[in-house]
mmCIF file of the C-alpha atoms, coordinates in Angstrom:
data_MODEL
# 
_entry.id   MODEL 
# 
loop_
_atom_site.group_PDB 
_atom_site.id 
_atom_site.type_symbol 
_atom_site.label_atom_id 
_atom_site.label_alt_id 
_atom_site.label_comp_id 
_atom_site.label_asym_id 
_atom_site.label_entity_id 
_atom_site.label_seq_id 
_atom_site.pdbx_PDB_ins_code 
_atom_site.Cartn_x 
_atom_site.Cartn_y 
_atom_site.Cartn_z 
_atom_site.occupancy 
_atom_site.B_iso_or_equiv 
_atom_site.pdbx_formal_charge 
_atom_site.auth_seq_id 
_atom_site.auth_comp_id 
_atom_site.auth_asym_id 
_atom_site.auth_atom_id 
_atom_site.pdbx_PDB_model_num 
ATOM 1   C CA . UNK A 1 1   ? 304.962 17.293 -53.250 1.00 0.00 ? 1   UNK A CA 1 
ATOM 2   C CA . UNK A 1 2   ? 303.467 16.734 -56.419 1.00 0.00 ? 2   UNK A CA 1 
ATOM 3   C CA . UNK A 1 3   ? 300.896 18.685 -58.183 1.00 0.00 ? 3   UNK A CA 1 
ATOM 4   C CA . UNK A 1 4   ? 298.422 17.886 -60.972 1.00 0.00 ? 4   UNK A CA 1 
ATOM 5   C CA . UNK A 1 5   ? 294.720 18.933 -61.588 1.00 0.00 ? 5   UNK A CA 1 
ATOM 6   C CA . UNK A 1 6   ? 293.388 22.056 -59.905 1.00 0.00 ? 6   UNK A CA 1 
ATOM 7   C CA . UNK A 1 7   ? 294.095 21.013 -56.557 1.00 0.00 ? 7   UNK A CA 1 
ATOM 8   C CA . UNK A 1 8   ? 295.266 17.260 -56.347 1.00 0.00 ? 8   UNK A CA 1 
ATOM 9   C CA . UNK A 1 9   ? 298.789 17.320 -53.953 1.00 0.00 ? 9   UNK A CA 1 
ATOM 10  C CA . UNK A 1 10  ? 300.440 14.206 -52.392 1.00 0.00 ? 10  UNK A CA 1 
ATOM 11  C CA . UNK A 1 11  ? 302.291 14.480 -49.586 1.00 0.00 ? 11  UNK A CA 1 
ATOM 12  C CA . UNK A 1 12  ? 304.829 11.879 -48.355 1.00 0.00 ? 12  UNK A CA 1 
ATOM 13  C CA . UNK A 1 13  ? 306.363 11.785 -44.482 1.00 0.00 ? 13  UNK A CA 1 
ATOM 14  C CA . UNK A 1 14  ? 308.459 8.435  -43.508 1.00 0.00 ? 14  UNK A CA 1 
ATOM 15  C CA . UNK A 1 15  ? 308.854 7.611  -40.023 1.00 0.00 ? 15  UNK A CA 1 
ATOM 16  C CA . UNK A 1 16  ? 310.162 4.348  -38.290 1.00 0.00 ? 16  UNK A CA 1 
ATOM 17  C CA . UNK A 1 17  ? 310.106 2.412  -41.382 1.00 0.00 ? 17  UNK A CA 1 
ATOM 18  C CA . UNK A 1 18  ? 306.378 3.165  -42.331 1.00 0.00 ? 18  UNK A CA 1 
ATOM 19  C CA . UNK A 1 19  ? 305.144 5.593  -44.802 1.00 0.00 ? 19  UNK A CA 1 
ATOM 20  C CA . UNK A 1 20  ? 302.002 8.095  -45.113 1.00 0.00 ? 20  UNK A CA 1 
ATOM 21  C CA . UNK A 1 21  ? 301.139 9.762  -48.370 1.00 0.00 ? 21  UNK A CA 1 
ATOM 22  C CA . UNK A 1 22  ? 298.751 12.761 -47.309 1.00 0.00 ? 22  UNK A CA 1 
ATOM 23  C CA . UNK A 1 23  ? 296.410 13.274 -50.601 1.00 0.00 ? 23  UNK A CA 1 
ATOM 24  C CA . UNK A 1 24  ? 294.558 15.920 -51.283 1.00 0.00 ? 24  UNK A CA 1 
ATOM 25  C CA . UNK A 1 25  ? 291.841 17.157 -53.710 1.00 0.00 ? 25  UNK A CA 1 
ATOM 26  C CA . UNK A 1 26  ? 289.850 14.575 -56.226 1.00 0.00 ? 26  UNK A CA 1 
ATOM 27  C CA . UNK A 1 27  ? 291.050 11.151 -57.505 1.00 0.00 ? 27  UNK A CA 1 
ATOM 28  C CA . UNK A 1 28  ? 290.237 10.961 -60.539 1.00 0.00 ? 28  UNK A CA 1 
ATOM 29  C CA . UNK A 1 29  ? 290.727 10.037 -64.505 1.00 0.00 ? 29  UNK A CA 1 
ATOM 30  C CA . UNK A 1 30  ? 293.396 12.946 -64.394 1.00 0.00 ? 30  UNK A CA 1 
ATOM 31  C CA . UNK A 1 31  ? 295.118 12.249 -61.081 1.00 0.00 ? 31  UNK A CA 1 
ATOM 32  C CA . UNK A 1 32  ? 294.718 8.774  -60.563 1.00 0.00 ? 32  UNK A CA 1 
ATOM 33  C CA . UNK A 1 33  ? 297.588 8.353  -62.640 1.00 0.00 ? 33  UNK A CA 1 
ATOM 34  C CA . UNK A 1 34  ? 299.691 10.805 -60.334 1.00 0.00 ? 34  UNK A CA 1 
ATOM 35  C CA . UNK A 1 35  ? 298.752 8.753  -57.172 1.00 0.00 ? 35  UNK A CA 1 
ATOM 36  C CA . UNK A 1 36  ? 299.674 5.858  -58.561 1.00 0.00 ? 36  UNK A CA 1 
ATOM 37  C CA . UNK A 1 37  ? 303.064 6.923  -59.697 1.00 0.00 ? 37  UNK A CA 1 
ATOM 38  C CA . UNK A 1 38  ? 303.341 8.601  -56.521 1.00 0.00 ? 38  UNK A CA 1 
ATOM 39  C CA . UNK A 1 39  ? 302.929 5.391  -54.387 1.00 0.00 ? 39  UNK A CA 1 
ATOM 40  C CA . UNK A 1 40  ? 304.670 3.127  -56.405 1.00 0.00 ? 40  UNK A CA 1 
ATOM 41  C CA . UNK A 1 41  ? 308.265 5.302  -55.732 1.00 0.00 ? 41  UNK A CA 1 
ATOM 42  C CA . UNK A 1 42  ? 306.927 4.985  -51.960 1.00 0.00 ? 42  UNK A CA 1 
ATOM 43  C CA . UNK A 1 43  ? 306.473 0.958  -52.632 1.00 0.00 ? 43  UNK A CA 1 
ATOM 44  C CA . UNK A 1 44  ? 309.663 1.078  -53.773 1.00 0.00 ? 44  UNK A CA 1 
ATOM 45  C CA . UNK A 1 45  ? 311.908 2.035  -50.997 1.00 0.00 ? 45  UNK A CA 1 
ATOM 46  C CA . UNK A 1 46  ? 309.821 -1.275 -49.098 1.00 0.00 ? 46  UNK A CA 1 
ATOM 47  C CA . UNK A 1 47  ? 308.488 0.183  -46.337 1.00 0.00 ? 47  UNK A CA 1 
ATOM 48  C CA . UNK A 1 48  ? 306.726 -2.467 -43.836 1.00 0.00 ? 48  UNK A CA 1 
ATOM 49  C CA . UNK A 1 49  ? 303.503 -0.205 -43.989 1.00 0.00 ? 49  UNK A CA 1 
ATOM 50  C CA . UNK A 1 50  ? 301.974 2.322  -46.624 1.00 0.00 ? 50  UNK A CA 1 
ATOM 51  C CA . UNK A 1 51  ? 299.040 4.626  -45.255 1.00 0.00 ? 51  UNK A CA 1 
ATOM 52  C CA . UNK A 1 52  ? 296.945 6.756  -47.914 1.00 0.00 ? 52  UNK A CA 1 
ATOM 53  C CA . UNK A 1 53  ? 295.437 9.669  -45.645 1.00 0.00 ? 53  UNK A CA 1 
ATOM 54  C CA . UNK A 1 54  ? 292.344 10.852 -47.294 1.00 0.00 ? 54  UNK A CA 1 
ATOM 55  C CA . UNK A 1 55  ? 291.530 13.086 -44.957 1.00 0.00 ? 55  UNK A CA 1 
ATOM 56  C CA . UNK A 1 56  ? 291.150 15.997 -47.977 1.00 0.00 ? 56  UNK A CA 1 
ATOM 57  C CA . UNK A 1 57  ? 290.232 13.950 -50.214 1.00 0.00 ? 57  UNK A CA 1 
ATOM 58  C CA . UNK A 1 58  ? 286.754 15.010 -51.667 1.00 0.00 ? 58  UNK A CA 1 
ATOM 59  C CA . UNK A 1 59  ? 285.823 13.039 -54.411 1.00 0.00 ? 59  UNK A CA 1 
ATOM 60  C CA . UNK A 1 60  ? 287.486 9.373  -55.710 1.00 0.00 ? 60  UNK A CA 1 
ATOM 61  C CA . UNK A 1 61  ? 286.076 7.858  -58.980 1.00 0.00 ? 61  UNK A CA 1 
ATOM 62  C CA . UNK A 1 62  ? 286.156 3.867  -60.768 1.00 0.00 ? 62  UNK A CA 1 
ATOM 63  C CA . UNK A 1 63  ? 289.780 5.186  -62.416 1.00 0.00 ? 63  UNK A CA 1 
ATOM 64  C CA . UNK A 1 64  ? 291.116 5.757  -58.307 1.00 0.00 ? 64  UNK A CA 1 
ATOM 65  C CA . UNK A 1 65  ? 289.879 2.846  -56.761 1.00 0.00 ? 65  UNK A CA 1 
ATOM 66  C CA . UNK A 1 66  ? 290.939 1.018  -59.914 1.00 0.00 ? 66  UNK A CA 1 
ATOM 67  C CA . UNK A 1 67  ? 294.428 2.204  -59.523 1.00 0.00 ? 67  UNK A CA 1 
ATOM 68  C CA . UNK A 1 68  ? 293.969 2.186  -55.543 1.00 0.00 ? 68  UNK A CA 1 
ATOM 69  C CA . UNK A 1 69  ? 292.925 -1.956 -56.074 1.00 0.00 ? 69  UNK A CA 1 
ATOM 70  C CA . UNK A 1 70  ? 296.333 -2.471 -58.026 1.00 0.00 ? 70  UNK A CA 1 
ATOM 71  C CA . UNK A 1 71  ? 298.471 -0.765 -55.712 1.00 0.00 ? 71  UNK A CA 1 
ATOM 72  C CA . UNK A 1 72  ? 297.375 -2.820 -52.862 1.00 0.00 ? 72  UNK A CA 1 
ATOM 73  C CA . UNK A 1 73  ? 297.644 -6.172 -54.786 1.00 0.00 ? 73  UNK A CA 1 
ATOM 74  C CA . UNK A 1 74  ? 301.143 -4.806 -55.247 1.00 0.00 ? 74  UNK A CA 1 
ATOM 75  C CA . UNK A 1 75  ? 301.813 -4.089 -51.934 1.00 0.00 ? 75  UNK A CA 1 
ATOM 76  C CA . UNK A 1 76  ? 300.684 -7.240 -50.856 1.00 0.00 ? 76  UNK A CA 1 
ATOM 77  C CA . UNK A 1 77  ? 302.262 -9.497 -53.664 1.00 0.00 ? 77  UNK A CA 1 
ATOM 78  C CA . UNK A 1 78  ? 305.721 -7.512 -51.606 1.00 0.00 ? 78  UNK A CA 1 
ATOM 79  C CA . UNK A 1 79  ? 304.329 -8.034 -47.684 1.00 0.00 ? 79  UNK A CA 1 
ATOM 80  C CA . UNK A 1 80  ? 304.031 -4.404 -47.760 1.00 0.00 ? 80  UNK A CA 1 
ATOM 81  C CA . UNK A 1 81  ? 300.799 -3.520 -45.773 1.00 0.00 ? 81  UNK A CA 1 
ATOM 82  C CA . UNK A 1 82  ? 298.857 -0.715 -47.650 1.00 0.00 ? 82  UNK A CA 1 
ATOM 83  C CA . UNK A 1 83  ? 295.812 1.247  -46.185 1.00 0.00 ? 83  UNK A CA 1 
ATOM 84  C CA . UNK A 1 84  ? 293.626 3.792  -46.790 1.00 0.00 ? 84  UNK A CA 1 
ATOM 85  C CA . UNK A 1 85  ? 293.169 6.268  -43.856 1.00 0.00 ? 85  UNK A CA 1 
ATOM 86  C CA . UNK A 1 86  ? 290.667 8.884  -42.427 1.00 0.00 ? 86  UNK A CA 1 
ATOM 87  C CA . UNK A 1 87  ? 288.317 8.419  -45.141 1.00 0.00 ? 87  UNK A CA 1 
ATOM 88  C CA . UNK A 1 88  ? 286.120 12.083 -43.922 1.00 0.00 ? 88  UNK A CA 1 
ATOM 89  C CA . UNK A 1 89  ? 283.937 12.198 -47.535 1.00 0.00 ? 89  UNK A CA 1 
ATOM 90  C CA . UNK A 1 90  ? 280.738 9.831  -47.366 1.00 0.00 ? 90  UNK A CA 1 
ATOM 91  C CA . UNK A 1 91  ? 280.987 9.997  -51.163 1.00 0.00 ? 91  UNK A CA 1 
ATOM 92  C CA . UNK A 1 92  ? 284.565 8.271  -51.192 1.00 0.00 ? 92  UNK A CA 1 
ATOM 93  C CA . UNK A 1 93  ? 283.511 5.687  -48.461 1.00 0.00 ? 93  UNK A CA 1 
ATOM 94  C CA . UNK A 1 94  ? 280.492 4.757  -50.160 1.00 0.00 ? 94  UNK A CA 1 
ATOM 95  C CA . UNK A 1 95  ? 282.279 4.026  -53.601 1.00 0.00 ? 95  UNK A CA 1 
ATOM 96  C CA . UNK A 1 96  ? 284.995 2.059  -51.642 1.00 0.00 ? 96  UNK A CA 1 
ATOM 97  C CA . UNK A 1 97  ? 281.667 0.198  -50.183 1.00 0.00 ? 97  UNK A CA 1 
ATOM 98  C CA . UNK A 1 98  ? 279.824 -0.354 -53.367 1.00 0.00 ? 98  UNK A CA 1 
ATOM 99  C CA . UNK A 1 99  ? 283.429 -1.854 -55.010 1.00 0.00 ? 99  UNK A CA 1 
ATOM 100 C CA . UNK A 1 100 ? 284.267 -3.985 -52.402 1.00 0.00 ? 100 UNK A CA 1 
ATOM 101 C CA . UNK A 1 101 ? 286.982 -2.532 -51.329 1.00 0.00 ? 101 UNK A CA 1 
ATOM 102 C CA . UNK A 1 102 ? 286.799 -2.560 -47.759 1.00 0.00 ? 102 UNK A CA 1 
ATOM 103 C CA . UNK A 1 103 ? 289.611 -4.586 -46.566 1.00 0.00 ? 103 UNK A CA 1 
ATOM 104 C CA . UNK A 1 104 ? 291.828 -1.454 -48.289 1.00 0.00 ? 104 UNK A CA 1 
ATOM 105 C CA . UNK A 1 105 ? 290.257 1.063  -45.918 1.00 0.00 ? 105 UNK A CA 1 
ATOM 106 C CA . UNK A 1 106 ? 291.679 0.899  -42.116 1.00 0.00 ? 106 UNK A CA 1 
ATOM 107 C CA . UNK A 1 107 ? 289.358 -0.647 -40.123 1.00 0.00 ? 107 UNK A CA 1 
ATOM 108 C CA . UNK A 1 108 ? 286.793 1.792  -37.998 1.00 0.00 ? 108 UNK A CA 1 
ATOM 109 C CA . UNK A 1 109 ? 288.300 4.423  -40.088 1.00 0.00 ? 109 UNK A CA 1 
ATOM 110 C CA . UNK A 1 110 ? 284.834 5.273  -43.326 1.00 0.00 ? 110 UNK A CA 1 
ATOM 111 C CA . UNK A 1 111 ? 282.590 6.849  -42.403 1.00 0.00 ? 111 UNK A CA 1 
ATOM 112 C CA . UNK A 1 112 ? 279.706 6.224  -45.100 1.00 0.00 ? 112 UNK A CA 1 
ATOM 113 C CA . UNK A 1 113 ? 276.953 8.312  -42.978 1.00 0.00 ? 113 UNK A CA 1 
ATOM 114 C CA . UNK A 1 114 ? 273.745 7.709  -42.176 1.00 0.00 ? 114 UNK A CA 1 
ATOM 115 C CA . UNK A 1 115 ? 272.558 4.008  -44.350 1.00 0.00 ? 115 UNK A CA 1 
ATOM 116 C CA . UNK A 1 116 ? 269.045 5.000  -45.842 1.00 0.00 ? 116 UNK A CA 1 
ATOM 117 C CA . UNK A 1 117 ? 267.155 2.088  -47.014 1.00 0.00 ? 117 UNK A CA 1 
ATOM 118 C CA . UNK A 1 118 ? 265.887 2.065  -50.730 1.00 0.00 ? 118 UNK A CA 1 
ATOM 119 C CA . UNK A 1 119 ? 261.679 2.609  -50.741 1.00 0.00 ? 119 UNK A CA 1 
ATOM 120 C CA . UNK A 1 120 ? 259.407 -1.085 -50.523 1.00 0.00 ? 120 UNK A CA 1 
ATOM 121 C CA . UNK A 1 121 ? 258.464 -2.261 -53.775 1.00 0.00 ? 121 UNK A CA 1 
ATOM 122 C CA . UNK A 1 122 ? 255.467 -3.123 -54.266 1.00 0.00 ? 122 UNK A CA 1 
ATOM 123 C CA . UNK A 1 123 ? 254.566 -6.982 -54.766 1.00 0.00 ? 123 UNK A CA 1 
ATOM 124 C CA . UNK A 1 124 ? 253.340 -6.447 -57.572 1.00 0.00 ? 124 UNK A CA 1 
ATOM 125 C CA . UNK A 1 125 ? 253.169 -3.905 -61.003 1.00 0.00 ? 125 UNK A CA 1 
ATOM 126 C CA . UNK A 1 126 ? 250.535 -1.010 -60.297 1.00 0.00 ? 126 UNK A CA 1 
ATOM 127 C CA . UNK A 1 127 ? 248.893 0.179  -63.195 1.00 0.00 ? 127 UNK A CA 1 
ATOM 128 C CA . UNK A 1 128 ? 248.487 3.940  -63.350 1.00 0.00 ? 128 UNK A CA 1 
ATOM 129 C CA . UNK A 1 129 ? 245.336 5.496  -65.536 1.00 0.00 ? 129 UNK A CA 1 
ATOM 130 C CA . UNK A 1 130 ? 246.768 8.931  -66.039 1.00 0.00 ? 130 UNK A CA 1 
ATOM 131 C CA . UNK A 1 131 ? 246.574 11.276 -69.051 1.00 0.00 ? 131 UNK A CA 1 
ATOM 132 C CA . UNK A 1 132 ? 249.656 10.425 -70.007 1.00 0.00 ? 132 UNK A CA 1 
ATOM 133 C CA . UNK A 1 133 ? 248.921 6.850  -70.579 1.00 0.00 ? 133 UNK A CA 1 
ATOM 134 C CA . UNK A 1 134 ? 248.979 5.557  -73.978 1.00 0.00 ? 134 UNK A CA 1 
ATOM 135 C CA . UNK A 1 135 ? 247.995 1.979  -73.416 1.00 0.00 ? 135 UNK A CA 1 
ATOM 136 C CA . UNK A 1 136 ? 244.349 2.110  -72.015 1.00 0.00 ? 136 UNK A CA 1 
ATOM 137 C CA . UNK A 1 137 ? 243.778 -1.174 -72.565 1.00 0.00 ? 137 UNK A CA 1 
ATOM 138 C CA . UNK A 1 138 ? 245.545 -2.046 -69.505 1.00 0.00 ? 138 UNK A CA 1 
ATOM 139 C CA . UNK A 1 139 ? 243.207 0.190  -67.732 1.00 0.00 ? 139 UNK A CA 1 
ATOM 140 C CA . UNK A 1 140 ? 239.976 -1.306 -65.924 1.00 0.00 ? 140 UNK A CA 1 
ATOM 141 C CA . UNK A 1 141 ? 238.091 0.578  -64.668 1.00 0.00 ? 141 UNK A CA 1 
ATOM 142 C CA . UNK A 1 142 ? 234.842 -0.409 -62.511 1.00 0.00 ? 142 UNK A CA 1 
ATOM 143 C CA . UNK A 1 143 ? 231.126 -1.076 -64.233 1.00 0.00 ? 143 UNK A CA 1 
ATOM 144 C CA . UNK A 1 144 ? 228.336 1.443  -63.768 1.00 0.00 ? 144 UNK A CA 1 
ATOM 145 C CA . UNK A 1 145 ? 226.974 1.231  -60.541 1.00 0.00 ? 145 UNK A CA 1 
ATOM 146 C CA . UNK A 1 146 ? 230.250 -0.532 -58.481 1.00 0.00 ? 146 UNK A CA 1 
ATOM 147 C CA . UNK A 1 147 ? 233.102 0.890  -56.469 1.00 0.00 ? 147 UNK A CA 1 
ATOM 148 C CA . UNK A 1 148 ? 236.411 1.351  -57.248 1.00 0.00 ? 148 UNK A CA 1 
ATOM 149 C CA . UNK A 1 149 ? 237.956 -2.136 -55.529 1.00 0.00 ? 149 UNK A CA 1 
ATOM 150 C CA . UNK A 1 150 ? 235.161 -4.255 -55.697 1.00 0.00 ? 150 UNK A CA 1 
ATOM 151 C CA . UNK A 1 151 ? 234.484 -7.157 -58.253 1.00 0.00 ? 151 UNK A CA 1 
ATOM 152 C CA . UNK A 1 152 ? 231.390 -7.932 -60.244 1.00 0.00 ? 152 UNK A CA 1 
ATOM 153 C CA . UNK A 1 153 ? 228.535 -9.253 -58.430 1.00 0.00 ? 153 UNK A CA 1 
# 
């Protein structure tokens, strides 16, 4: 088991010629190192299959998946299959969305959570006339004796 950061552990079990590395804690610009150093030995001893559990992991950064994207091109340059399991934190899942990098994650395996959809933007720029404005010029407001909406006559 190694240990570095606060809480960041990696645990490795072989069985039948595959490997699992059980990490725990955040992957990031402290421990992303670790993990990679950590699955390289694994790489190493050329299993036909690497899994990355994730179950406990919390929080991944751009330094993990960085180092996450070159262990898998290594693993592949070697016909080692290498896959990230039982993603559990949206956080992690959503990053690993956002990057691309969802052909590293086992398939049916992220969950990102619920998908909430960005607010409409409007067609086109509203102008606000609030105190804080300091361009009034931009500002129309109607004549004397119109409503707000409606053109000249």
């Amino acid at each position: 088991m190694a240990v570095n950061g606060d809480d960041f552990r990696t645990a490795v079990s072989r069985w039948d010629g595959q490997t699992t590395v059980a990490v725990t804690g955040e992957i990031d610009l402290a421990t992303a190192a670790e993990l990679e150093s950590r699955v390289k030995e694994c790489l190493a001893r050329r299993p036909s299959r690497v899994d990355l559990d994730f179950a406990q992991v919390r929080f991944c950064d751009c330094s993990g998946a960085d180092a996450l994207e070159r262990l898998h091109r290594q693993a592949q340059e070697e016909g080692i299959v290498l896959k990230v399991t039982d993603v559990r934190a949206p956080i992690v899942a959503r990053l690993f969305d956002l990057l691309g990098l969802t052909d590293l994650v086992e398939p049916g395996q992220a969950d990102t959570g619920p998908r909430t959809a960005a607010p409409p933007r409007p067609a086109h720029a509203i102008q606000r006339a609030d105190s804080a404005s300091t361009d009034r010029s931009r500002t129309v407001l109607p004549a004397a004796g119109q409503t707000p909406g409606t053109g000249p006559v």
